[in-house]
Structures are given as C-alpha cells and as structure tokens.
C-alpha positions, 0 to 999 in steps of 0.5 A, a space after each residue: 485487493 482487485 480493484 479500489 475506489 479513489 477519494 478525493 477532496 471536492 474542496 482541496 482536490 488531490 492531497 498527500 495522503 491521495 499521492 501515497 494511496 496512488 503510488 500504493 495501487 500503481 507501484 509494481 511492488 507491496 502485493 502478493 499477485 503472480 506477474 511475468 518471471 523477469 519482474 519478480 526476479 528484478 523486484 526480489 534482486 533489488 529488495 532481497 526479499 520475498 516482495 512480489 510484483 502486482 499488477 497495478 490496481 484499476 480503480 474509479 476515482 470519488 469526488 467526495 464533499 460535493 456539499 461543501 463551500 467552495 466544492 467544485 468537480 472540474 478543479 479536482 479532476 485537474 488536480 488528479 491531472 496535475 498531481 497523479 503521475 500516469 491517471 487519464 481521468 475522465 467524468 462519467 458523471 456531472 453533477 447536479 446543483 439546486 441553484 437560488 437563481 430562478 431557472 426556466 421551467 422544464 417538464 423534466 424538473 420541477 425544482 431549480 436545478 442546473 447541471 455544472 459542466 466540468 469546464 466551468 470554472 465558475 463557483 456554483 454556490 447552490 445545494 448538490 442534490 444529484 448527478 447526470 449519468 452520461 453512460 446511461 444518458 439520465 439524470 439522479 436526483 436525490 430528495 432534500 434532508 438536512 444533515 444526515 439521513 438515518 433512514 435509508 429509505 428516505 434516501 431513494 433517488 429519483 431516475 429520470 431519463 433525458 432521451 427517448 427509448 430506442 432514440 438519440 432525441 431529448 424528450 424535452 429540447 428545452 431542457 438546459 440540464 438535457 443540453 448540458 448533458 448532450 454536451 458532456 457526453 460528446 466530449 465523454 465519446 471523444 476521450 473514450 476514443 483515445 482509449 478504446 478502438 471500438 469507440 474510436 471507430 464510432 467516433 471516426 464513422 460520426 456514429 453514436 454508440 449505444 449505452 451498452 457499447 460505452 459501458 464495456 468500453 469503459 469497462 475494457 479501459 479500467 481494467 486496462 488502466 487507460 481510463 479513470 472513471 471519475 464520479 461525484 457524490 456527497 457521501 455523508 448525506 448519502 448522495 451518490 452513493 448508489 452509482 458508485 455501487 454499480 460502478 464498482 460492478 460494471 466497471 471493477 474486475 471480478 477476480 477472474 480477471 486478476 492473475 493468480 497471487 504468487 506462491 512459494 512451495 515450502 518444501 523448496 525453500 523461497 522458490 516459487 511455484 511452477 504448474 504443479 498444483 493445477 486442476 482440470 476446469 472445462 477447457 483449461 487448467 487452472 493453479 491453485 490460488 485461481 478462484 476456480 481452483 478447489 484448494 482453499 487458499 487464503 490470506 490473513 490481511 488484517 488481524 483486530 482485537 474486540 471485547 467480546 469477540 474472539 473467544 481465544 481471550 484477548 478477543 482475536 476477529 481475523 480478517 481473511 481474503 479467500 483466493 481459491 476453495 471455500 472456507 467453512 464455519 468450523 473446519 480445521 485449517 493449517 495456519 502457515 507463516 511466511 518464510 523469514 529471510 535466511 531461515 527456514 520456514 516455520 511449521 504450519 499450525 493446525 487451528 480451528 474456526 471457531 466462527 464466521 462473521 460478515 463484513 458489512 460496514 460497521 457491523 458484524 453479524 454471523 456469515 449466512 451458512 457458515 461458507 466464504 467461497 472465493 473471491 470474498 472476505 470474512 471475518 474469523 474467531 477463535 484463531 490463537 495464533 495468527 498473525 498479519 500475511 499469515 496463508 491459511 489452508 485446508 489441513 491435511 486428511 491422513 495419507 495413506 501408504 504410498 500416497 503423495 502428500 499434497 504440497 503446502 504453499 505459502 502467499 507472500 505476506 504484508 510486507 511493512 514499511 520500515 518504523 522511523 521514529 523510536 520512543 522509549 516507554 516505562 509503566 509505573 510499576 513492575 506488574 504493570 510493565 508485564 501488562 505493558 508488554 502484553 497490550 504492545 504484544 497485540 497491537 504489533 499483531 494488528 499492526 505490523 509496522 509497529 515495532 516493539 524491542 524489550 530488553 530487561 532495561 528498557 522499552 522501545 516502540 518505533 513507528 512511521 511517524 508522530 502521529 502513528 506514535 501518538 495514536 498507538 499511546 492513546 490506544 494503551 491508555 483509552 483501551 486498555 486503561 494503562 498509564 505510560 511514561 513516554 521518553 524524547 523520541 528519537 529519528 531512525 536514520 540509515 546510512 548507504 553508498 553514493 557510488 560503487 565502491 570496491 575492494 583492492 583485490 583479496 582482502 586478506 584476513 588472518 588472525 589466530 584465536 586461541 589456538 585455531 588459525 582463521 584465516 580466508 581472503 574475499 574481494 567484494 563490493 558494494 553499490 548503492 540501490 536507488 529506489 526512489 518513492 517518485 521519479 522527481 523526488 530525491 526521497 527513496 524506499 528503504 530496502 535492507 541491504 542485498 548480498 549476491 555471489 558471483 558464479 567465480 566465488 560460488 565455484 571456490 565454494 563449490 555451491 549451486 551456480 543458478 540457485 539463489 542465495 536465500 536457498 543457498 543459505 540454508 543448505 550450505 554452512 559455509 554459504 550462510 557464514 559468507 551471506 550473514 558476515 556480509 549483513 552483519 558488518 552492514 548492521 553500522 555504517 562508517 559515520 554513525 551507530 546506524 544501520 546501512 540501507 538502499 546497498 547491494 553486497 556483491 562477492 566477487 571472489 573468495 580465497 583460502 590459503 588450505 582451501 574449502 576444507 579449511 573453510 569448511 572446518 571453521 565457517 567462523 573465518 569466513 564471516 569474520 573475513 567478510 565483516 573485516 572486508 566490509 569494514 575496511 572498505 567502508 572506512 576508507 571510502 567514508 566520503 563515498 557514504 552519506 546518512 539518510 534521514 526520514 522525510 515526511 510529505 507536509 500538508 498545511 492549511 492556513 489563511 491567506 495572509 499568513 503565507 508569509 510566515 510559515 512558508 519561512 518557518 518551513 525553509 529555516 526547517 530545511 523543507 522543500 516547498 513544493 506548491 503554495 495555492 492561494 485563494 483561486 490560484 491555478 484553478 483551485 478555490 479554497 477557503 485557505 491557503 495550502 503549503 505542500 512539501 517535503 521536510 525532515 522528520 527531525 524539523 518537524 517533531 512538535 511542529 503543531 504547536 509552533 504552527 499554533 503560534 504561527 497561526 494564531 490557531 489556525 493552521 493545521 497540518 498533516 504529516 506522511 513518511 515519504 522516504 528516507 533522503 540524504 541528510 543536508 547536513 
C-alpha cells in the first residue's frame, strides 16, 4: 500500500484491533518498499529473512458511527492520543448534529443544527447529518434517511459556504455553526504551525493563510508523518463519505512519492539489487519497480476462490499491485516465487492472463481495455499457479545470439505471521479425506498464515487464534459442504535464551561411524534477540533462529568474508552442513518438545584435526559437530532458558456492575489488566464497561462461554495474538 485510512470507533475510540493495524502501518518491517541499506541489513541481521524495511504509511484517521448513542468526536481523537504511540491527530473537520433544542434562526441553516467543537465534552444526543470542513472553510450537510440508502443519488450533500469569496468575513456574523467554525479553524492553524514552517510563518506574522496554503501544508505534513488528519463520518448511512474521498487524493501519496519496492535479482541469490535495471526518464534515471519504469513488475497480494470465476477449476481471482509497466488482458507474463531461505529459487513459470476484472467494492466487472498501468490493482483469472508474494513479469521474447538476457527480479513477498494454535482434523470417510486436503490446499493459498502438515496418520491446521480456526472450519463446512471432526487444540509454545550463553572453547566432537571417523571442533554461541511487539510490552515477535559466521571460522573454512550467509549456503557445501546442523539442533529446546525462536547462533571458530579437506570429504561431521555443540551448551545452561507462550491482547464489554467479577476471572487467568473504562471515565462515554489486557492463549480457550456465565449473556469479547511472552509458570 501507499497510504491507508484509519477507522476508528466513535463510541469505543481506539480498540485492539486499531493498535495492531498502527504497529502494522508504522513498524519498519512486514513490506516489501526499498529504504536506505544500513536498515535493511539490521532488519535481515535480526529476522534472518528477506523481510525488508518499509517506509511507515501516511494515513488520515476515520471516526466512523458518528450515528451512534453515545458517539462523540473528541473523546476518540483523545483515545488516538493516549493509546497510538507516535500519532499527532488533528480534525480537519467538526461535525455537525441536528439538535431537538430549539437553535436561533440562521440564513444559512433552516433546520436545527449546531457544530459540536472537539473540546466539548458534553453528549450531544442529537441526529449527525454533516461535517463543517475547516480547510475549505464550508459546511456539508447531508439529507435526512432513515436507515440506510439504496439510492446514491438520493445521498447528494448540501455545500454551503460559511465566508464570503475572496474574504475572511462570515457571510452570516450570527451564525454559531459559522462562529464555531472560526473557532476550530484558529486552533486547526495553530497545530499546523507545529508541523509545518509555511503555516508557522503565517502563525508568527498573525496572517491568515489561504485555503489552498493549508491543504499542501496538511498535504507536506501526511506524507511526512507529522500530521494525522482526522475526519468524521457515519459510513452506513452514507455521511461522510465524499470528503474522505477527496481527502484520500489531496492529501495520500500518489506512488510517485514512495520509493521503489526492494528487489532481489535471482541470478545472485538473496542479493538485492544495485542500479542496473535503470531507465532514462526526462531528467533522471529511474529503477525498475518506479511507476515511471517501462518493465512490468507486479506483485500478487491476495489470491481468493470464486465459483464461476477463475477458469483454471477451482475458480482462482488473483489480486495484483502493478509497480512499473502495464499489464494486459492476455499477455504472457513469468510467475516468479520468492526465494525460500537456504534454497535456491525456484524457476519462473510462464502463465497466461486469461482475464481482468475491476475492483470496485463488492463488484467485479471486466477491466475497461483490458490494461493496469502502474500504480493500480486489479484482478486476474485463468492463473493455475500463483500464489500469495508471488512477482509477476513480462515473459521473455527470444534473444537473439549475442544479446544479453534481461535479468529477472523478485519482490520480496507477504511475509506471514507465525500459527499459534494447532487443531487436529479428520473426514468421515477415505474419499472425503482426499477432498479435505484439496479444500485446505486452497485455503493456505488464499491464506498464508494458515498452516496445514499431513501425514499418512493425521491432519494438523494451525492459525493465529480461535477464532482464525473457527473461521476457517465454517469455510469447509458452509463452502465446500464437508463435515470434519475437530480435535483439542493445542498452543504452539517456543522456547529461547534470557541471556548470552557460550560455549568453553572448541567443542570437540569425535565419534566413529562404521568405518568413517567424524570428527570437527566448533565454538559458538548463542544470544537472545528481543523483538518486542511494543516498547512497554513484554510480548515479542517471533523470528526463527539467526545463524551468523565469524570472519575467523569463515577463514578456517575458506569461504567469502563479506558474502552472507544465505549466499554462502548455496555455494558451499561444508558452509550449509555448518548453517543447517546449527538450525536443526535448534529445532527443540532443553525444556520441552519446542522449537527454539527469538535466538541468534553465532560461530566463533571451527577446527579440524586433518583440517578442511577432511571436512571437505565428510560435510556430515560438521553438522553433527555443530548440533552436539548446540546440544550441549543448552542442556548445561537450562536456567538460561525459558519457554515463550502465545499472548492474545483482550477486549471485553460488559455492564457496569459486573466489572468485579470478570476482572477476577481474567487475573486468576494470569492476565495483565491493562485499562477498566467505566461509564464516562477518563473522558470516554460507553454504554459499557471496557476491560483491555494481555492473557495467555492457553487461559483463554473456550473463554465465551464462561464470559456467558459471567455476564449473564452480556459480555463479549474480542481476541488478537500479541506476541509470544515468557511463560509464568
């Protein structure tokens, strides 16, 4: 994405879902844009894989459900404060009620409206029928419906301005909307001069800016991030929408204003890319990828499954962002995977389009002339083999003699988030089994971070959560019409170090096997890698474990000193059976059957007694060297170790008077109570009470049904994975 819009609740203000979206949009990491070399390399040092850093995303912010009881636009701009690290909200709009109070008469207004400043605390009660637009200095009113509108054209709102052209003078001095308005605007200038030197200058001098001054002042402080332009509408009955719309132009970048998305050129392994893929634009040079470059290169974002649609069978709609070039209705394009880590990439695949589609909400019609140009996103059909961060390019022409073949890139994917709740599952029947593992066949392309193991004996689906789970099961059932037998689930805990831990020295590892000796010494050690999901927070993001080779042990083993180890690993074979005995010895921890996470492996020296040739000869004694060594040091520094357990961020509403008794029920379930907001506590007016912390997965398996109890049916709660934390017991 180049820029998103940020919803949020007018009732309930910023809830967990909204923090995970903000960590999404501001965390350098999870997107595939280009940015300056020293952060990518501290990015792939600390992950190990090919996630590259982005540049955070500017976004406006949404106050949706303005129709609401119990609605107000200043308390959820405070709860973007409070609980959005690094977000300087501020309204370019304040909305506009019909009160039942009797207002006095206007030229301006014939009904009873009054503008709601966002300093004032007190409940408005009244219907929300329009915004007053501080930029523009005019207020929208939109005509009275009850529920919602079928008819857009019934939804036309109302312009009217509140200064005179060419003037700062109200046209009607009496106006309170008018007054208000005047008021908020002075205060909207004075936050802009905090972000933006232009304004401040007006600000200073006592000078009013103009309307067309603010907007590109706003404009310089979203793109930017300084700024977060919040606006207010009631989506569902169609209010608000239009200036949200032009916000998104005025004040969104255009892809021009991104960087380039970050490249890896296949023919060298996980290297990215230098400047070699430039072309000549008026006045500089360009890379591919720029939406100015002529090559097409695109990325597949979303792959879905539609009856009817697809023509490939299983009814495959794939959703592409095109970067650079165009893509056209039946063109021959390269399907290329992005490399997995340690192997090497796989080979592109030629495909045909064989149709387009429009994205236009819920609709899909045919792509008018068959062409995406860049910067856009459509749909495609008739792809067999795509799947999700799959790069799509123009196939090649055939070269002739003497002529370089163009090299081929790849975008660095979707990257995933890792499952932490397993669930076994069994068909009734043989045959149906086999259409069990088609339809989860599917749904793990549509969605990565479903993940399915099959064996001859069993099959295991693993998600983010219960409620991904569940989600999915009702998707086999109501979809695809097949009944399954569910088992218990089970959590996915990690273990990792609390503290760097080393070997003494060489570790000396001599066993004979038959009749080969394998033999090799290694000294290594192992650190722990905090990757916390917020800076208060104890939960992290789980990374697989990191294994880097000091320039003493690449010496021993005579390999490339400044290469990385991805590349190393696939051109040397004594190289990989050193990086793939390190991971494997990671694959189980000390205190339990789990995997270890959140850990960096880092070779100090290797050492062999016949020296690299003998290596050389068997690869099998140093990747048993290396897992002994691992092995070893793990078991003797146990107290060194510590398992991790899934955290899920809760969200609970529930009445007033029953506070009490949940919040006891969460802290006898090891949970971290964060905020209880009761009635109109710190500013917020709910209907309900709202209990927001972290608590462990495994606390909270079947936890509806005992919130039922609790509440006598009338709690509800949602649930979102944090991170992994260390277990407290």
């Amino acid at each position: 994405m180049d820029g998103a819009v940020l919803v949020v609740d007018a009732v309930a203000g910023v809830q967990a879902q909204t923090e995970t979206v903000w960590r999404a949009m501001t965390r350098p990491s999870l997107n595939n844009h280009a940015i300056t070399e020293e952060v990518r390399d501290t990015s792939r040092r600390l992950s190990n894989q090919n996630d590259h850093a982005h540049e955070p995303l500017p976004c406006l912010a949404l106050v949706n459900k303005m129709d609401k009881d119990g609605c107000h636009f200043g308390n959820a701009i405070n709860s973007i404060k409070q609980k959005l690290p690094g977000a300087n909200p501020i309204p370019t709009q304040i909305p506009i009620f019909q009160s039942s109070n009797k207002i006095p008469t206007s030229s301006l207004f014939s009904r009873n409206l009054v503008a709601v400043p966002v300093d004032d605390l007190s409940a408005e009660t009244g219907q929300f029928v329009g915004v007053v637009d501080l930029v523009h200095m005019r207020a929208i009113v939109w005509p009275d419906h009850v529920g919602n509108v079928s008819n857009v054209e019934e939804c036309v709102p109302q312009v009217l301005p509140l200064l005179k052209t060419g003037t700062r003078q109200p046209i009607d001095e009496t106006c309170h909307i008018t007054k208000a308005a005047m008021d908020a605007r002075q205060e909207f200038i004075e936050a802009m001069a905090e972000c933006d030197e232009r304004i401040e200058e007006f600000y200073l001098n006592e000078q009013q800016p103009s309307n067309a001054e603010l907007r590109a002042a706003l404009r310089r402080a979203t793109l930017a991030q300084k700024a977060l332009p919040v606006m207010a509408s009631a989506a569902l009955r169609g209010r608000g929408v239009e200036p949200v719309l032009d916000a998104i132009a005025d004040l969104l970048p255009s892809p021009l204003d991104r960087l380039p998305p970050a490249l890896t050129l296949l023919d060298e392994g996980m290297a990215p890319t230098k400047s070699n893929a430039t072309a000549r634009t008026p006045g500089k040079r360009v890379t591919i990828g720029h939406p100015l470059h002529p090559t097409l290169l695109a990325l597949v974002f979303k792959v879905v499954h539609m009856k009817g649609r697809g023509g490939s069978g299983d009814g495959r709609v794939v959703f592409a962002r095109v970067y650079s070039g165009e893509l056209r209705d039946r063109d021959t394009v390269q399907v290329i995977s992005p490399p997995v880590l340690g192997e090497p990439a796989q080979k592109p695949r030629t495909e045909r389009i064989g149709g387009m589609l429009e994205l236009a909400g819920g609709t899909f019609g045919n792509l008018q002339e068959g062409v995406c140009k860049s910067g856009d996103v459509c749909a495609l059909v008739n792809l067999k083999s795509v799947a999700t961060g799959d790069t799509i390019m123009v196939a090649p022409r055939k070269q002739k003699k003497g002529k370089k073949v163009e090299p081929l890139f790849c975008l660095s994917g979707v990257a995933s988030p890792k499952p932490v709740l397993t669930v076994r599952l069994e068909a009734e029947s043989t045959e149906k089994q086999t259409r069990l593992s088609e339809v989860l066949t599917l749904l793990s392309i549509e969605d990565p971070s479903l993940v399915v193991e099959e064996n001859d004996s069993v099959t295991l689906l693993s998600g983010l959560g219960e409620l991904h789970i569940e989600v999915a099961l009702d998707r086999i059932q109501s979809e695809f019409g097949l009944e399954v037998m569910v088992g218990a689930p089970s959590v996915a805990y990690r273990e990792t170090v609390t503290s760097s831990i080393e070997t003494n020295g060489l570790l000396n590892y001599d066993r004979t096997v038959g009749d080969k000796r394998l033999q090799a010494a290694i000294h290594l050690q192992l650190e722990p890698v905090w990757c916390h999901a917020s800076p208060d927070s104890p939960c992290m993001i789980l990374t697989d474990p990191a294994v880097t080779v000091s320039e003493e042990a690449r010496s021993f083993l005579q390999v490339s000193e400044v290469a990385t180890e991805e590349e190393l690993v696939l051109k040397s074979v004594v190289f990989k059976a050193l990086v793939e005995g390190c991971r494997g010895a990671l694959k189980r921890g000390p205190l339990g059957p789990y995997s270890m996470a959140n850990v960096k492996c880092h070779v100090v020296n290797v050492d062999a007694e016949e020296g690299l040739a003998s290596l050389n000869a068997m690869p099998g004694a140093l990747r048993a060297a290396a897992a002994h060594a691992i092995s070893t040091l793990l078991t003797e520094h146990k107290s060194s170790c510590t398992i991790l357990e899934p955290t899920m961020s809760v969200e609970v509403t529930l009445p007033n008077d029953m506070v009490g008794s949940v919040l006891s029920d969460l802290t006898g379930r090891r949970g971290t109570v964060g905020d209880v907001l009761v009635g109109e506590q710190e500013g917020y007016v709910l209907s309900k009470a709202l209990l927001r912390g972290d608590v462990p997965l495994i606390e909270i398996l079947g936890y509806a049904t005992r919130l039922r109890s609790l509440t006598a049916g009338e709690g509800a709660f949602t649930a979102e994975y944090k991170g992994h934390s260390p277990a407290s017991h």
